[in-house]
Structure formats: C-alpha cells, structure tokens
VEXKOL-579611 format. One record per residue (C-alpha): residue in three letters; x, y, z. Coordinates in steps of 0.02 Angstrom, whole numbers, padded with zeros to 5 digits, always signed. Example, Ala and Ser with C-alpha at 12.3 -4.5 7.8 and 13.67 -1.06 7.14 Angstrom:
BEGIN
ALA+00615-00225+00390;SER+00684-00053+00357;
// end
This chain:
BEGIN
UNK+00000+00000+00000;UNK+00066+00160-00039;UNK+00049+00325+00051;UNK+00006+00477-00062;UNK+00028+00658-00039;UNK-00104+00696+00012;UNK-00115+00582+00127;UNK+00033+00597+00200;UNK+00056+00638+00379;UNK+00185+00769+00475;UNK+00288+00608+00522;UNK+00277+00508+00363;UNK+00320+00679+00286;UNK+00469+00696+00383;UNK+00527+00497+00364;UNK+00516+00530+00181;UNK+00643+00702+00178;UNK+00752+00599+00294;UNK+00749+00457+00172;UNK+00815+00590+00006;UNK+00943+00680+00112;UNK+01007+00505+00151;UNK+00997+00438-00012;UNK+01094+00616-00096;UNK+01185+00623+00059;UNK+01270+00445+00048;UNK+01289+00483-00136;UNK+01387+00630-00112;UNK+01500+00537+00015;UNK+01538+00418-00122;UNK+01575+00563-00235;UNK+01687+00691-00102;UNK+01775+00500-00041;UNK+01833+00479-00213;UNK+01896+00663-00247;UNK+01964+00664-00069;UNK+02049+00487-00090;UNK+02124+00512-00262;UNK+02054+00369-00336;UNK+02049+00298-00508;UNK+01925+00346-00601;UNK+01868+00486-00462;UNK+01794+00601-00594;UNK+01703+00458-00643;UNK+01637+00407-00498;UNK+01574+00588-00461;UNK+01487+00594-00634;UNK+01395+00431-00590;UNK+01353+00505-00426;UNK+01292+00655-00480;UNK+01182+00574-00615;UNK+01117+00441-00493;UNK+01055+00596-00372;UNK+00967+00672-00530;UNK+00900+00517-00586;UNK+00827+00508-00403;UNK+00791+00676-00369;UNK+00681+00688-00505;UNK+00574+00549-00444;UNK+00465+00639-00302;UNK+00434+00786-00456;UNK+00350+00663-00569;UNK+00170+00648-00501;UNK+00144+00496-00583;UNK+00305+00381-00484;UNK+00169+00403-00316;UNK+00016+00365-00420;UNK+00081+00227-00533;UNK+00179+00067-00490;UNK+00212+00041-00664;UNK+00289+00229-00646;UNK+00382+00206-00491;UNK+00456+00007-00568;UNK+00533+00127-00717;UNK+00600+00248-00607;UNK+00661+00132-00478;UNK+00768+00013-00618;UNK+00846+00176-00690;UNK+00909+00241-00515;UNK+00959+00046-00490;UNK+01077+00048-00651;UNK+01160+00200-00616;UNK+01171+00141-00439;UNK+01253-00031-00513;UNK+01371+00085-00618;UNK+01432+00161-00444;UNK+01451+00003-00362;UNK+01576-00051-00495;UNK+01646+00108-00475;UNK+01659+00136-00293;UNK+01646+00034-00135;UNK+01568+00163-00047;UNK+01426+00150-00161;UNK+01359+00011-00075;UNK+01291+00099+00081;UNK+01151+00174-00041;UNK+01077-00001-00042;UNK+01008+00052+00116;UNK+00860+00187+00054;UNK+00842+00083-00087;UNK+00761-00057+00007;UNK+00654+00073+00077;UNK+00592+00143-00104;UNK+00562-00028-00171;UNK+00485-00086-00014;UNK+00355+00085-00020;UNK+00328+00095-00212;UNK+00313-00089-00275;UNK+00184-00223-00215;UNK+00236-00327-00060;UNK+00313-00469-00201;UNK+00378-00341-00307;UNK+00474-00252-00163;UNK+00519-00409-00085;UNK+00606-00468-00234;UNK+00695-00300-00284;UNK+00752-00300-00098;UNK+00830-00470-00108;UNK+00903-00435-00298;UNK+00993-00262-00225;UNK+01071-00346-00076;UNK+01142-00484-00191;UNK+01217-00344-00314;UNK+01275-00252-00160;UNK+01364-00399-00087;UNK+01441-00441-00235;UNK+01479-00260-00282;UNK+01574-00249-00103;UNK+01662-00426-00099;UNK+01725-00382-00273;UNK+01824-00221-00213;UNK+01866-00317-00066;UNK+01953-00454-00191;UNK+01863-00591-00078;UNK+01723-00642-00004;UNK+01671-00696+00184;UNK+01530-00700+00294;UNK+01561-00519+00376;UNK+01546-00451+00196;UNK+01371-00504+00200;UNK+01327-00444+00354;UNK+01304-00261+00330;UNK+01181-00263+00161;UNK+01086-00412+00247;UNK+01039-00335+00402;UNK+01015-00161+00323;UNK+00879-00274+00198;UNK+00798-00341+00352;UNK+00788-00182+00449;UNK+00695-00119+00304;UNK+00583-00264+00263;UNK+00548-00252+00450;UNK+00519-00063+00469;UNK+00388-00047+00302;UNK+00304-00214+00330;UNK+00270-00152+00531;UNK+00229+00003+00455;UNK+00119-00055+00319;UNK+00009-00159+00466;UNK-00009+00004+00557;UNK-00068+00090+00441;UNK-00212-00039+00367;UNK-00255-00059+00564;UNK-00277+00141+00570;UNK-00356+00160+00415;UNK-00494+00030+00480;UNK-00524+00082+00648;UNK-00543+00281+00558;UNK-00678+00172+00439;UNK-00761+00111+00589;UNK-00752+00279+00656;UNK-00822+00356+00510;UNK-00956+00194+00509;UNK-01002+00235+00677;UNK-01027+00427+00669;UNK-01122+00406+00509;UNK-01228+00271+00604;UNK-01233+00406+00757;UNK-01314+00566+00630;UNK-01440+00419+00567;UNK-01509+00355+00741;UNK-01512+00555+00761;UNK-01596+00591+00624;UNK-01726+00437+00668;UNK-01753+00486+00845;UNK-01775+00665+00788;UNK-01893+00593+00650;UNK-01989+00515+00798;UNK-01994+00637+00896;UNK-02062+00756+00793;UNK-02205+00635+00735;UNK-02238+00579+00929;UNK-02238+00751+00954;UNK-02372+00791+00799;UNK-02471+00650+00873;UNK-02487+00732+01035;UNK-02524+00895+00987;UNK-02664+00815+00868;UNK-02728+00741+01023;UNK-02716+00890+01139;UNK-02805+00989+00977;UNK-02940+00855+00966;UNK-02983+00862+01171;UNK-02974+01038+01199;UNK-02984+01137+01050;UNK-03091+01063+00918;UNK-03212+00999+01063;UNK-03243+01190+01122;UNK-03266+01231+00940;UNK-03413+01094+00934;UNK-03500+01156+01103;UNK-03483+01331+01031;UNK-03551+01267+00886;UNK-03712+01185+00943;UNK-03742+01308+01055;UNK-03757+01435+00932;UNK-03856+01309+00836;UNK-03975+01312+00966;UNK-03994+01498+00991;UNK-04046+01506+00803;UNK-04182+01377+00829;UNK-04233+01471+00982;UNK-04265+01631+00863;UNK-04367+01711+00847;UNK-04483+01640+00974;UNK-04389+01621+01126;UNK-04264+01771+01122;UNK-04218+01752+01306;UNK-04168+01558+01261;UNK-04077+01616+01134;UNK-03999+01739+01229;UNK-03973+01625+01375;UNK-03871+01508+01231;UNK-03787+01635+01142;UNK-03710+01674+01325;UNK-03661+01496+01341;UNK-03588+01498+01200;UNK-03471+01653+01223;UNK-03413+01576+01406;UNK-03349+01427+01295;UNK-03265+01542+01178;UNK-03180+01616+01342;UNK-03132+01441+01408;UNK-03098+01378+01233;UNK-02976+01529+01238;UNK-02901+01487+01385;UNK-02872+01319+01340;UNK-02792+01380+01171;UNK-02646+01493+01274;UNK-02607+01378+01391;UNK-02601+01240+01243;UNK-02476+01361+01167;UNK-02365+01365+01339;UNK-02376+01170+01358;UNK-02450+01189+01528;UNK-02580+01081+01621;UNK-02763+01104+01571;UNK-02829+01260+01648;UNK-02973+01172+01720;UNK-02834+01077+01843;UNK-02772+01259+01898;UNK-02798+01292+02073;UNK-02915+01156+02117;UNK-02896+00952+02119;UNK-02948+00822+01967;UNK-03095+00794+02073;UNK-03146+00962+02075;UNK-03110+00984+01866;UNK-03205+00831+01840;UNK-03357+00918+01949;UNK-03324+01059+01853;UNK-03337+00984+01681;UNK-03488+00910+01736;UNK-03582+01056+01774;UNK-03539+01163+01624;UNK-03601+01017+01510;UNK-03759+01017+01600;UNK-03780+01200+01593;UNK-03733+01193+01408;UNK-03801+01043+01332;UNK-03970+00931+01347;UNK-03884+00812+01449;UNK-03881+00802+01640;UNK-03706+00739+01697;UNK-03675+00694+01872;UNK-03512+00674+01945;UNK-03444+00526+02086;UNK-03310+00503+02190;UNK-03284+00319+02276;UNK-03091+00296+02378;UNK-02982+00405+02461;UNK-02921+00543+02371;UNK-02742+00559+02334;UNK-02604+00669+02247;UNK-02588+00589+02062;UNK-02438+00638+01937;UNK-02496+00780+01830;UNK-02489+00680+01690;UNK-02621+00537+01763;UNK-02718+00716+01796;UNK-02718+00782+01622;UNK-02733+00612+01565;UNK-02896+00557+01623;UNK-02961+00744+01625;UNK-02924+00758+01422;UNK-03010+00577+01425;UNK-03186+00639+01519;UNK-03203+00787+01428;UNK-03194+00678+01244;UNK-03322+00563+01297;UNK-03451+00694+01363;UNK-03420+00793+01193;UNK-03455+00639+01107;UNK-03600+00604+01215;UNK-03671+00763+01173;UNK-03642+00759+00998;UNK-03679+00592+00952;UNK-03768+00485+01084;UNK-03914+00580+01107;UNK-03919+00528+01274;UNK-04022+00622+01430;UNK-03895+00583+01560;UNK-03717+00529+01609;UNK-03602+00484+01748;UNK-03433+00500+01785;UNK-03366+00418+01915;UNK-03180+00462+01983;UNK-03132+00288+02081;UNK-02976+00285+02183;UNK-02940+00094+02207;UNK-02765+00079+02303;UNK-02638+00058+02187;UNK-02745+00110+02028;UNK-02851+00251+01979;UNK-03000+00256+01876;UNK-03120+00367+01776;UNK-03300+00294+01715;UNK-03410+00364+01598;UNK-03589+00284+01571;UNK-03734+00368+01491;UNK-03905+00320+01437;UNK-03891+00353+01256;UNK-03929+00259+01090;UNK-03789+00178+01100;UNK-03670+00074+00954;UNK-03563-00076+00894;UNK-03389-00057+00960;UNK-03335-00193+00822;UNK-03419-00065+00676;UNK-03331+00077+00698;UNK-03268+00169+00548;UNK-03097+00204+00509;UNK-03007+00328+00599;UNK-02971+00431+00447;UNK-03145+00410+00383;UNK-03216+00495+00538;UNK-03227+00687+00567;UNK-03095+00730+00675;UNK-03015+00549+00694;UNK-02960+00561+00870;UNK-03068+00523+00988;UNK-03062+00344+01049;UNK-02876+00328+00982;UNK-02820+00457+01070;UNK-02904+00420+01217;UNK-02818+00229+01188;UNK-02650+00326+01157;UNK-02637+00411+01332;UNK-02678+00282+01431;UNK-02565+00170+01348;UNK-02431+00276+01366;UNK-02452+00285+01578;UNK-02456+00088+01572;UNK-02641+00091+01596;UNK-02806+00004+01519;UNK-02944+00085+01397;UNK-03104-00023+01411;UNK-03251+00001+01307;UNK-03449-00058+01300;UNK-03604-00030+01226;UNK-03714-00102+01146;UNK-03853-00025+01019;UNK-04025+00054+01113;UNK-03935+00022+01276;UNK-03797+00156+01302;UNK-03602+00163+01320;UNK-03504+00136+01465;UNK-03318+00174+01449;UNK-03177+00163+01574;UNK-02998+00241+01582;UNK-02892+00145+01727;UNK-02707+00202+01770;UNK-02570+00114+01872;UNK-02507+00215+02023;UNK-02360+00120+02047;UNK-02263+00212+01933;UNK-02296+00377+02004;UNK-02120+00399+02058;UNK-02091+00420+01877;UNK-02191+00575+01845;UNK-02199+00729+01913;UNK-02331+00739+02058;UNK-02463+00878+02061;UNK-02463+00974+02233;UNK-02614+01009+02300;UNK-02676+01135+02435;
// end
C-alpha cells in the first residue's frame, strides 16, 4: 500500500525528507571520498554520482512515480543501473543499498518489493566482496541486516497503517450510524410530538369549537320565538369561547389544562360536569368512591383530556339524557368511568379513523392511557348506552412529576 501526498502525515512527511537527504547524502560521500581519496577513475565516480542523485531527485517531481507502480518500477530500475554503475565504481557506493530497500519496499507491491530488496542486496554484496578481492561471511553482514531492517520497518509500518485506516472506517461507520439514529429519533420525535399535539387539539380545541357550535345552533332555533333562550345560549356559547380561549394559550405554553389550575382532578371533573349540564341537553353527574390522593400531573391531564372527549361525544352523538362519571380511587390504581343512557353502538363497527370527522377520539383516548401503562375499556351495545372506562397504574408515580395540592 502506498501512502500519497495527500495523505501523508507530518511524520511520514518527515521519514520521507530523511529518506532523500540520506539517499543524496550517501551519494555525495561516495563522490567527495573519491575526490578526497584520489582514486581511479574519481571524476568518474562523481559523474555517476551526480547522475544517480538526478536520476533520483527527479522521482518525487513526477506525479505519476506516487500514483503509478508501473511509474515508480521505471524509475526505480533507472536509479538501480546507475546505482550498479557506482558500485563497480566505488565501494562506498554500497551503503546506498540502504534507502533503496526502503523505495522498493514503499513503491512496489509486497512481491515486487520483496524481490527487488533481495536482488539489491545480492548486487551489493557482490559489488562490495569484489572491491574487497574476496568474499566472507562479515561481507554479508552489513547489506543483509540493512535489507531486514527495512523489510521489518515498512512491513510493521504497512500493518499500522491498514489497522488505522480501519479503525478511522469504523469511526467514520459509527458517526455516520450516530447522525442516522439522530436523524430517526429526531424523526420520531417530531411525529410523537405531531401525534400529541393532534390529540391535545382534538380534546381541547376542536371539542370547544363543537360546544360553541351547537350552542349557537341552538340559539338560532330558539329565534325568533324564545329570544331570552336564545340569549341565555348565545351566552353559553361566548363563556366557551372564553374557556376555549383559555385552553388555546395555555395549549400554546404546554402547561396543564386550565381546568386543573388551582383546584384538584376531582374538582375539574365536577367542574366539567356542570358546564355540560348547563350547556347541553344532557344532565351529567359526577362521583367520587376511595380516598383521594395526589396523582402525577400527567395521570391528571390524562384522564381529565379523557372525560371531557367522551361527554363531547355524548353530546354530539349519543343523544343521550344523562351521564355519569365516576372518579374511583382503588389503592394502587385510579380510575375514571363514563356511562350514559344514550342510543348507543357496535364497538366492532366503527369506521376508520381517517374516515371519521376529526379521527381522534377513541384513539387518542387509547394513546394516553397506553402511554401511563394503563387500560382503555369500552362497552355498549345498540339502544342500551355506552359505558367506557380509563384505569391508570399508580405504581409508577415515582416516575412522573406529582401535582401538589392545597
């Protein structure tokens, strides 16, 4: 594997300028031994050194020696027959065998460079017993280690590097894999998030919008006959708008229902009751069984948000004369009931949630008490009225922030 400009590194940089001031710097010791020395052949020997360090010099100008192997091969056997012309030359030549294992073991494959390694310490061997006039074991010594320091130093090198170039692709794996799950999570969040405000919009909101609604409705069939019943419901109709404004700022905020300000979820539920009465054609009567007890805000708005849905849906489609709701406190679970007396329905036949106005009644209803670990339960049958029942785990109340009470 070779290492390209650009991606080379302050310390590979500075290996690689230590490796061409050795290589020119052994080259010129060759050349200034022979001049100094008075040598046969010195001028020579400092021609051949001079055009070897020319030859190599213009190596790491040619873009394409660190692009192309091919490249590099061409450039490496040229350097490697002037270098053999030195060796013949001078002794002192064969100390540049050295950075040549180096080059061949950085710019050929692993086979390539292994070979070229092995060929160069043969010719320097026999380059240096041959100015020696004979040949022994300590003549070998010197090229043969210097070949196995270098096979040694690239090959460790080489292993680094493929180990750091995978653990910076499992890196890279890993933070890409990071931004998804954070995209995803943000993804989900903002749809949980759509989901709850469609809820929220559905239980407050558009259910103040239908009291308004068929309150107004029944001030106009009141008129002209009755103009203090329509007056009575056109007053009705603008405390709803005030309420139904109320709800809508502290909606906005992301506050508790205003109905649970200042008083308990016993007290809203009374509440709700009344104003339905005084609003609608439906007497609704409020119970309270058990011990009353400080419930997490969110059990509160819960089963709050949950009462008022079913009354508006009472009122709008059950035609019903009265209904109950009954707050239950039962030890470790608390419970809302809501029964009326109206015309009732199959709970199997239901439409499709997007095929109904609105679409989030009983879903959402299902959807927050699911999401406190508790139990929706639903019954009616046609002629014979509707009985349903919200029930939520206190156990857990540890986990949620618990409403104080005065």
């Amino acid at each position: 594997m070779k290492t390209t400009a650009a991606a080379l590194t302050p310390a590979t940089r500075t290996l690689t300028w230590c490796l061409h001031l050795l290589t020119v710097g052994l080259l010129a010791l060759a050349g200034v031994r022979a001049a100094a020395g008075d040598r046969p052949h010195a001028g020579m020997i400092i021609l051949v050194a001079v055009t070897c360090g020319l030859i190599y010099a213009a190596g790491p100008l040619l873009p394409s020696v660190s692009r192309s192997r091919h490249a590099a091969a061409k450039w490496l056997a040229a350097v490697g027959a002037v270098w053999l012309i030195l060796l013949t030359l001078s002794a002192d030549a064969v100390w540049v065998a050295f950075p040549l294992y180096f080059l061949h073991l950085h710019l050929l494959s692993r086979r390539a460079g292994l070979t070229a390694v092995v060929t160069t310490t043969v010719a320097a061997v026999t380059g240096f017993a041959a100015h020696q006039g004979s040949f022994s074991p300590t003549t070998a010594i010197g090229p043969t280690l210097g070949a196995a320091v270098a096979v040694a130093v690239v090959w460790g090198y080489q292993s680094l590097y493929r180990e750091s170039e995978h653990r910076r692709r499992l890196i890279e794996e890993l933070t890409a894999t990071r931004a998804d799950l954070a995209a995803a999570q943000h993804t989900a969040g903002v749809l949980a998030e759509r989901e709850r405000l469609a809820r929220e919009v559905h239980d407050t909101l558009a259910q103040g919008f239908t009291s308004i609604q068929l309150l107004l409705r029944a001030a106009e069939r009141a008129l002209p006959d009755t103009p203090h019943k329509a007056a009575h419901h056109v007053g009705q109709a603008r405390q709803a708008a005030v309420d139904n404004l109320a709800e809508a700022r502290r909606f906005v905020a992301a506050l508790t229902p205003p109905a649970l300000d200042d008083t308990t979820l016993a007290g809203a539920l009374e509440q709700l009751c009344a104003t339905t009465s005084a609003r609608h054609r439906l007497t609704a009567r409020f119970h309270l069984t058990g011990d009353p007890r400080p419930l997490p805000a969110a059990h509160e708005t819960a089963l709050l948000r949950i009462a008022q849905s079913a009354l508006a849906n009472t009122v709008r489609h059950a035609e019903a004369t009265t209904a109950d709701v009954t707050l239950s406190y039962l030890g470790d679970h608390v419970a809302v009931d809501i029964v009326d007396d109206g015309h009732g329905f199959d709970p199997h036949r239901l439409p499709a949630p997007e095929a109904r106005s609105g679409g989030y009644g009983l879903p959402a209803m299902r959807a927050r008490v699911l999401a406190l670990g508790g139990t929706l339960t639903l019954e009616s049958v046609p002629g014979h009225g509707t009985a349903l029942a919200a029930q939520l785990p206190l156990a857990c109340s540890s986990d949620h922030p618990v409403k104080a009470t005065s």
